[in-house]
C-alpha positions as CSV (number, residue, x, y, z in Angstrom):
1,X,-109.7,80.4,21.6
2,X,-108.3,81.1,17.8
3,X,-105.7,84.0,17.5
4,X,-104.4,85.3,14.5
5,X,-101.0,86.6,15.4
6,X,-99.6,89.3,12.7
7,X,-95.6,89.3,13.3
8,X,-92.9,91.9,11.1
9,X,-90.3,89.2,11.2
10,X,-90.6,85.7,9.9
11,X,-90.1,84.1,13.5
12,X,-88.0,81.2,12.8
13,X,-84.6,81.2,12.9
14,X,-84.7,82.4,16.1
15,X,-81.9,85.0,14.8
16,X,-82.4,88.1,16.0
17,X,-84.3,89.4,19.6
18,X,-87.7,90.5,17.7
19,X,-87.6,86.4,16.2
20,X,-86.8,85.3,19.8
21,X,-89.3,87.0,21.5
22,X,-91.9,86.6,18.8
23,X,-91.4,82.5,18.6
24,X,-91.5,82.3,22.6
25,X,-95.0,84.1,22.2
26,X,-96.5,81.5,19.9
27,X,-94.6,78.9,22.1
28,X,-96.8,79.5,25.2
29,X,-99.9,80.4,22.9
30,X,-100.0,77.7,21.1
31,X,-99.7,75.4,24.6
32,X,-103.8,76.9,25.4
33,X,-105.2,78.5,21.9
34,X,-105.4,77.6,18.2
35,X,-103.1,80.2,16.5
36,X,-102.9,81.3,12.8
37,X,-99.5,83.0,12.3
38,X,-99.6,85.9,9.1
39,X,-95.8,87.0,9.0
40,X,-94.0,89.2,6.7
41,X,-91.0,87.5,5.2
42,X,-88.0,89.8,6.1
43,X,-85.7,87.1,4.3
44,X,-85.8,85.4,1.1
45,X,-85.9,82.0,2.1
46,X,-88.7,82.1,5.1
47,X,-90.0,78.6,4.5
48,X,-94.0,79.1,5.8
49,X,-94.3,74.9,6.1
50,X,-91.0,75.2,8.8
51,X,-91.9,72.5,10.7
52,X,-90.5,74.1,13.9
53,X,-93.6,76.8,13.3
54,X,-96.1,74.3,12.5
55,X,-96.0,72.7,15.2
56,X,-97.2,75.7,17.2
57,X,-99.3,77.1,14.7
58,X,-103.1,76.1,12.6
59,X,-101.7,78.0,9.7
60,X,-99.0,79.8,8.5
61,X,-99.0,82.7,5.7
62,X,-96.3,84.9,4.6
63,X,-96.4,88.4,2.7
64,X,-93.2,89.6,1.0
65,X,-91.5,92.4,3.1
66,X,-90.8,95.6,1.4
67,X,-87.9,97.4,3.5
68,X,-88.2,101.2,4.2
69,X,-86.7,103.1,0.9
70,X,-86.5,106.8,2.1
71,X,-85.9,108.1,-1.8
72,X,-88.6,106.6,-3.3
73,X,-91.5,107.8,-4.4
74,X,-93.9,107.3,-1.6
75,X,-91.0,108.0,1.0
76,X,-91.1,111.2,-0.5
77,X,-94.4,112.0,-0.5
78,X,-94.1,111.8,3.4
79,X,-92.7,114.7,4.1
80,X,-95.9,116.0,3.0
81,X,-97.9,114.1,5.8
82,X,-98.4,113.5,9.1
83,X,-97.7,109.9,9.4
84,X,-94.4,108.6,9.4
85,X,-92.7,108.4,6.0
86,X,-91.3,104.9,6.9
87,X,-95.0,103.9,7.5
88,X,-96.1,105.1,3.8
89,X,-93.5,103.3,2.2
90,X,-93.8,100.4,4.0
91,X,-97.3,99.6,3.9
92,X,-98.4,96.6,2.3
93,X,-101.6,96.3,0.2
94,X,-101.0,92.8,0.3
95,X,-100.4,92.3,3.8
96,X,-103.9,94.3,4.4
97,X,-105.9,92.0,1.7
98,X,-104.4,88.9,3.6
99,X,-105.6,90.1,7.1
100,X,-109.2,91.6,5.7
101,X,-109.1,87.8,4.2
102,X,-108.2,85.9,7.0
103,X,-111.2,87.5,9.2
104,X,-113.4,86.6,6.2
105,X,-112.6,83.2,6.2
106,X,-112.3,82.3,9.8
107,X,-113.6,83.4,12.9
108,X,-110.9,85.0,15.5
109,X,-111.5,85.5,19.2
110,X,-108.4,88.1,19.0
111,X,-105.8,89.7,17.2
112,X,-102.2,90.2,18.6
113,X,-100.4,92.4,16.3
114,X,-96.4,92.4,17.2
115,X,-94.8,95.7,16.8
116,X,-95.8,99.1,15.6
117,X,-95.1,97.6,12.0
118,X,-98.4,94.8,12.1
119,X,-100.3,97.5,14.8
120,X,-100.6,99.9,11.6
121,X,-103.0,97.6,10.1
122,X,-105.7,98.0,13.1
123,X,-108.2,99.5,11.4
124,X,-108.8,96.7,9.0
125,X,-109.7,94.1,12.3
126,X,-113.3,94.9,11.7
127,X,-113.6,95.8,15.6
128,X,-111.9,92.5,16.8
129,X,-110.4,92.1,19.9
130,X,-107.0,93.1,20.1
131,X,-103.6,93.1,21.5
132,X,-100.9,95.6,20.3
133,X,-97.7,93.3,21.5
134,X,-94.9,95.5,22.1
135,X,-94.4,99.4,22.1
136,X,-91.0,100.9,21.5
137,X,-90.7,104.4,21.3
138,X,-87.6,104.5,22.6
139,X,-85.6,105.2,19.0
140,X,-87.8,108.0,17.5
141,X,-87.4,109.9,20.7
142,X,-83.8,109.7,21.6
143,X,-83.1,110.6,18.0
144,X,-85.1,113.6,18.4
145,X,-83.8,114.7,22.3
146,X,-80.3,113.8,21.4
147,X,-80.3,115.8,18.4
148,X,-77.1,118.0,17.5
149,X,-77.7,121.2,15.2
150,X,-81.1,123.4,15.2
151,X,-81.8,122.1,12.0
152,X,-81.7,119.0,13.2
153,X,-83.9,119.5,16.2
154,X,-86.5,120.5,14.0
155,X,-86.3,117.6,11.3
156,X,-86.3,115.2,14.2
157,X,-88.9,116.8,16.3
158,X,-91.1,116.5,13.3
159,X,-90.6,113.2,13.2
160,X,-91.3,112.5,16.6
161,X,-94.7,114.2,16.6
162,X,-95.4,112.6,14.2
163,X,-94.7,109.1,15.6
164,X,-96.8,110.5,18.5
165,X,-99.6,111.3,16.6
166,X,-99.2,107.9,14.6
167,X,-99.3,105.9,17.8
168,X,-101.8,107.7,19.7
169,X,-104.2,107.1,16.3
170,X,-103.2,103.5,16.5
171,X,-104.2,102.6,19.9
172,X,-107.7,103.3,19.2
173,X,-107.5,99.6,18.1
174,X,-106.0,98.1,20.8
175,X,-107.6,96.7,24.4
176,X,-104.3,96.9,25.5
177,X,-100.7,96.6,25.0
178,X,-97.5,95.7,26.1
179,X,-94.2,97.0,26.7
180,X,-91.1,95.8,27.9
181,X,-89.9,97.6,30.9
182,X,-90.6,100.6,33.7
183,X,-88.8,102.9,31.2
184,X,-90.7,101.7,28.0
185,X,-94.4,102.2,30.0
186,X,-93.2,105.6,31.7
187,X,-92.5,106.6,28.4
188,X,-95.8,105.9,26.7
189,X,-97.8,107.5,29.7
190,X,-95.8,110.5,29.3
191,X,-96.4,110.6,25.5
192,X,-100.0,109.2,25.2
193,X,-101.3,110.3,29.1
194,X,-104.7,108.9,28.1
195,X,-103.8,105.5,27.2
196,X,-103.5,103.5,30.4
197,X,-104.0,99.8,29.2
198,X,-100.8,99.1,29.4
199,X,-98.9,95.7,30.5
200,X,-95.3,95.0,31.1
201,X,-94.0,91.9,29.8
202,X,-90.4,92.1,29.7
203,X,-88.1,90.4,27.4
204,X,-87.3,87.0,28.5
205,X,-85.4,83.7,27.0
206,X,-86.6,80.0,27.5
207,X,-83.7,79.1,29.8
208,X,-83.9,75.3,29.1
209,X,-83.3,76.0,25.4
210,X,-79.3,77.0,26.7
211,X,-78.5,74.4,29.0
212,X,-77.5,71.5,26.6
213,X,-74.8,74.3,24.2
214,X,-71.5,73.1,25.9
215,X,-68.3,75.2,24.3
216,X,-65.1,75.9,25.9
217,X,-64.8,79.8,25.8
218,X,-61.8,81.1,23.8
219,X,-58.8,83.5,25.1
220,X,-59.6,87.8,24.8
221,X,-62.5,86.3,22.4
222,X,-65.5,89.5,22.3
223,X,-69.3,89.4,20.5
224,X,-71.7,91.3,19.2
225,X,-74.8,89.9,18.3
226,X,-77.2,91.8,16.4
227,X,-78.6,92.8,12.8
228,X,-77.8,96.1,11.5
229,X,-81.3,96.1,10.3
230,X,-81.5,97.6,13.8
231,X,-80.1,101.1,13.3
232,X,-79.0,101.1,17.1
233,X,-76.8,98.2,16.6
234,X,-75.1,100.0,13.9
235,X,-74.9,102.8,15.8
236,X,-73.3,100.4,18.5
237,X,-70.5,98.6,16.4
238,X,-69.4,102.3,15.1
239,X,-69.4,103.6,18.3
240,X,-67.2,100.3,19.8
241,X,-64.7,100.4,16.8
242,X,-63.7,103.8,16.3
243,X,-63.7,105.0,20.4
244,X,-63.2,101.5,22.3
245,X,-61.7,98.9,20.5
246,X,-58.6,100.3,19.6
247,X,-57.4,101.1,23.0
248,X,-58.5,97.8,23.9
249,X,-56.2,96.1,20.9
250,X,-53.7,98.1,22.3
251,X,-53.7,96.5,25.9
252,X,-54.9,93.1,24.8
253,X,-53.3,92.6,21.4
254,X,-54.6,89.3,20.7
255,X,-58.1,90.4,20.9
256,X,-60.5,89.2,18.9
257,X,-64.3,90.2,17.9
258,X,-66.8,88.4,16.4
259,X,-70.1,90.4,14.7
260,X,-73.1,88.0,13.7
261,X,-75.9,88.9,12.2
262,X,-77.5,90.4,8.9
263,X,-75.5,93.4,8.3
264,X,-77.3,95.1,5.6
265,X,-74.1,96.2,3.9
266,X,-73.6,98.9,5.7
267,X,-69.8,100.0,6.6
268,X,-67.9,99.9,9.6
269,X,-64.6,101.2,10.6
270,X,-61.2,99.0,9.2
271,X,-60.4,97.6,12.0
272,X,-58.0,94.1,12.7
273,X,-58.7,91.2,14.0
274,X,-63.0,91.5,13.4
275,X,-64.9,88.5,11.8
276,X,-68.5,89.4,10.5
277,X,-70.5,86.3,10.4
278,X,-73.4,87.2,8.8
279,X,-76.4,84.8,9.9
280,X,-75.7,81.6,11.4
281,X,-77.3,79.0,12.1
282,X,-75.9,78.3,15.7
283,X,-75.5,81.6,17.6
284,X,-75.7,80.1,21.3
285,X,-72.9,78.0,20.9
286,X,-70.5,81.6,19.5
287,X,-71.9,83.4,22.3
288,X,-70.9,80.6,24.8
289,X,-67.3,80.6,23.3
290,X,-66.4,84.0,23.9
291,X,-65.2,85.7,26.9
292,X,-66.9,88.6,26.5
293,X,-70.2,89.7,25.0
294,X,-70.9,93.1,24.8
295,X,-73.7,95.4,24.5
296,X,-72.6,98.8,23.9
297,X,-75.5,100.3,22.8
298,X,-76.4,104.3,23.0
299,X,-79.9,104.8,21.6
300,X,-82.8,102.4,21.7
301,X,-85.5,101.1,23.2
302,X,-87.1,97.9,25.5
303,X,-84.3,95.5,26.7
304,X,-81.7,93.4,25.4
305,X,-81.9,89.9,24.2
306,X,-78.6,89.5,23.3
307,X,-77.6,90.5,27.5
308,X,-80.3,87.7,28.8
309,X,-78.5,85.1,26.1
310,X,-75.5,85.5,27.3
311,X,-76.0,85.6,30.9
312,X,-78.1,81.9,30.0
313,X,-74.8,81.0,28.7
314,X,-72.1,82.1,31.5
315,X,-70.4,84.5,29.4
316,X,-69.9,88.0,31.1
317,X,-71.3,90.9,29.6
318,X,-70.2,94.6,29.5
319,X,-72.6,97.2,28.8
320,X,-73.4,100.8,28.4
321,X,-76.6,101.9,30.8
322,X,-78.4,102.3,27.6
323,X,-77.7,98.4,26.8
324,X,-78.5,97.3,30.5
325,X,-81.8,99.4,30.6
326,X,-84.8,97.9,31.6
327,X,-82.9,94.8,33.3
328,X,-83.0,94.6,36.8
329,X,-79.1,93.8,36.4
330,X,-76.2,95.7,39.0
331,X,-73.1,96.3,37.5
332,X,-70.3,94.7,39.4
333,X,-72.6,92.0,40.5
334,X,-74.3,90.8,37.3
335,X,-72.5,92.5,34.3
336,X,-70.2,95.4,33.7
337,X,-71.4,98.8,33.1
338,X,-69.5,101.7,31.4
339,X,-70.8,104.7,29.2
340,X,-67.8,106.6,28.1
341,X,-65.1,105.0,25.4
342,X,-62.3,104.8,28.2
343,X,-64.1,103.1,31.0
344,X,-65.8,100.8,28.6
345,X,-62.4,100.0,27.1
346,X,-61.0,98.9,31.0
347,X,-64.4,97.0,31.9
348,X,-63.2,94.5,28.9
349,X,-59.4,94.8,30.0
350,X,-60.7,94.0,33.6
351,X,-62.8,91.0,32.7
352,X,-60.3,89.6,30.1
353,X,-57.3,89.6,32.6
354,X,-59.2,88.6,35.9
355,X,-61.2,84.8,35.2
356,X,-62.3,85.0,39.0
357,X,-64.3,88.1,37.6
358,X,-65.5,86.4,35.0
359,X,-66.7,83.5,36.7
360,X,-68.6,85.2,39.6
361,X,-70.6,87.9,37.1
362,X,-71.3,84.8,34.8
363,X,-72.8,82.9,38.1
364,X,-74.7,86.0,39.7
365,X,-76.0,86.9,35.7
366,X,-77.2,83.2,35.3
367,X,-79.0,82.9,38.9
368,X,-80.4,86.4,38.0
369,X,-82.1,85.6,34.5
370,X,-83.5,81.7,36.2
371,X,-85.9,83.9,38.4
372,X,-86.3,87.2,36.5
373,X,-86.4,86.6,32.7
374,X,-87.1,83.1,31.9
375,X,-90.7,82.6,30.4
376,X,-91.3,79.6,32.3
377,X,-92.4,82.5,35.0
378,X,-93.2,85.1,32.6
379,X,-95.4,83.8,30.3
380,X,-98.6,83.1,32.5
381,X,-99.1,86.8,32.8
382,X,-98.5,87.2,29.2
383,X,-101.7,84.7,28.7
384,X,-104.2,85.8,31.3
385,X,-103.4,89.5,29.6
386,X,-104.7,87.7,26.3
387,X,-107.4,86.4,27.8
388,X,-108.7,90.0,29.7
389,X,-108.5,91.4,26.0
390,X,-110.4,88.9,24.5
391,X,-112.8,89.2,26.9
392,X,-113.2,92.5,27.1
């Protein structure tokens, strides 16, 4: 059948877990259907001929992304609405022209439309067939529950009903959709009761892609992978530096911690002994050098890429249950799990000064992610839910 996939983030490099997942989709796609990809291009030099997305896809367009500006103009005019300010300022009156044009030109047997960002443009499929790829609803709702003052539990709480109304407006367009864990779908059903299509299709790595990086890990050497594009990543790295890290340093004073990723220029604590990376071009093989990868993650939604990448690569991972949510991971068998500064601060301690530790988690965590999370497994459910929505 022909798809026309509508993706937020120019899927190749694989550098962040949207990217990863989104480029494992069109892998498996592409292996049974012909599949148009229409991207936005969240970096400056996306390269639509990339020959690594040519050869899954028929064609390849990409629309200039225009990030989220909450002074401008439009941004403003949101808190005079009830959808979403981000969702206003964002929209793209060329990204709607390109998809009202590609259904002109061509005739589609379905639309899978990744994220809430490309799901927003569902009234312009002209009644197609389609698949809303991905849910999270996790970060508008923890803002709002775990909001501090009561002027803030109003501001947020707006914001949140709005989301809801936003989604439950959106899924009119949709056959079905997916999410990516128990949480995630308990979450929607609780939010929109109504909607019931719902599939989960958790995050998952092509686990043959790993087993050729070979490093030699490095000595009390930590990562974070991650783009601060992300807000909970942020969020994470502030959170690690000013409460865990220095107490860490302080038992460990050799440590070391590498941060990759687009960092969007926002600040961080001065800390010693921190390298941000920026993008590069071969994550797997930092990931597989460290000792320690961690996750420390407090808001959020879905589950995290950056755990099942390093647990492909035996390097141990420490998490908070936020990180670790949705995985069907134990701490103390397959990773570490702490929640407060202190015992997050000793799980690294313990792992940095005990290599039997370190080997046995990396083991378990591997043998774990071969039957749980590699697509090889996954991804047959993924296509027969494409082809009950086409159908349909």
């Amino acid at each position: 059948m022909r798809i026309l996939f509508l993706s937020p983030w120019y899927p190749y490099p694989t550098n962040n877990g949207s990217k990863l997942r989104i480029f494992n989709l069109l892998r498996g796609l592409a292996r049974q259907h012909e599949v148009t990809l229409l991207s936005f291009a969240d970096q400056p030099q996306a390269d639509q001929n990339s020959p690594e997305l040519r050869s899954l896809c028929s064609e390849v367009q990409v629309v200039p992304w225009k990030p989220f500006q909450p002074r401008s103009w439009r941004a403003r005019l949101g808190f005079f609405s009830l959808t979403p300010r981000s969702v206003i300022d964002t929209f793209s009156l060329q990204m709607k022209q390109q998809i009202k044009q590609a259904l002109t030109e061509r005739s589609y047997d379905l639309v899978i439309a990744s994220q809430a960002g490309m799901a927003g443009y569902g009234s312009y499929f002209g009644g197609l067939a389609a698949l809303f790829e991905e849910v999270e609803l996790g970060v508008p709702y923890e803002s709002f529950i775990q909001s501090g003052s009561a002027w803030s539990k109003i501001r947020r709480g707006l914001t949140w009903a709005k989301h809801r109304r936003y989604l439950a407006n959106l899924l009119q367009y949709f056959g079905a959709c997916t999410v990516v864990s128990d949480q995630e779908r308990q979450l929607l059903s609780h939010t929109i009761p109504t909607y019931r299509a719902v599939e989960i299709i958790p995050n998952c790595i092509n686990l043959a892609d790993y087993n050729d990086v070979c490093q030699t890990p490095q000595p009390n050497h930590l990562i974070f992978t991650g783009s601060f594009r992300y807000s909970a990543n942020h969020d994470a790295m502030m959170w690690f530096l000013q409460e865990v890290y220095p107490y860490v340093q302080s038992q460990v004073p050799d440590v070391r911690l590498t941060i990759t990723g687009d960092h969007a220029n926002l600040p961080l604590p001065p800390v010693s002994n921190v390298t941000l990376t920026g993008f590069v071009e071969d994550v797997q093989s930092l990931v597989a050098s460290a000792w320690v990868s961690l996750a420390p993650l407090r808001i959020g939604g879905g589950t995290r890429l950056k755990i099942l990448e390093a647990m492909a690569l035996h390097t141990p991972v420490v998490a908070t249950s936020k990180g670790a949510e949705g995985l069907e991971a134990q701490s103390g068998q397959h990773l570490l799990v702490a929640d407060t500064p202190q015992a997050f601060a000793e799980a690294i301690i313990q792992l940095l000064k005990d290599p039997r530790l370190r080997q046995q988690l990396a083991n378990n965590a591997y043998q774990l992610v071969s039957e749980r999370y590699d697509w090889a497994a996954t991804m047959p459910r993924f296509l027969n839910l494409v082809d009950r929505v086409a159908c349909a």
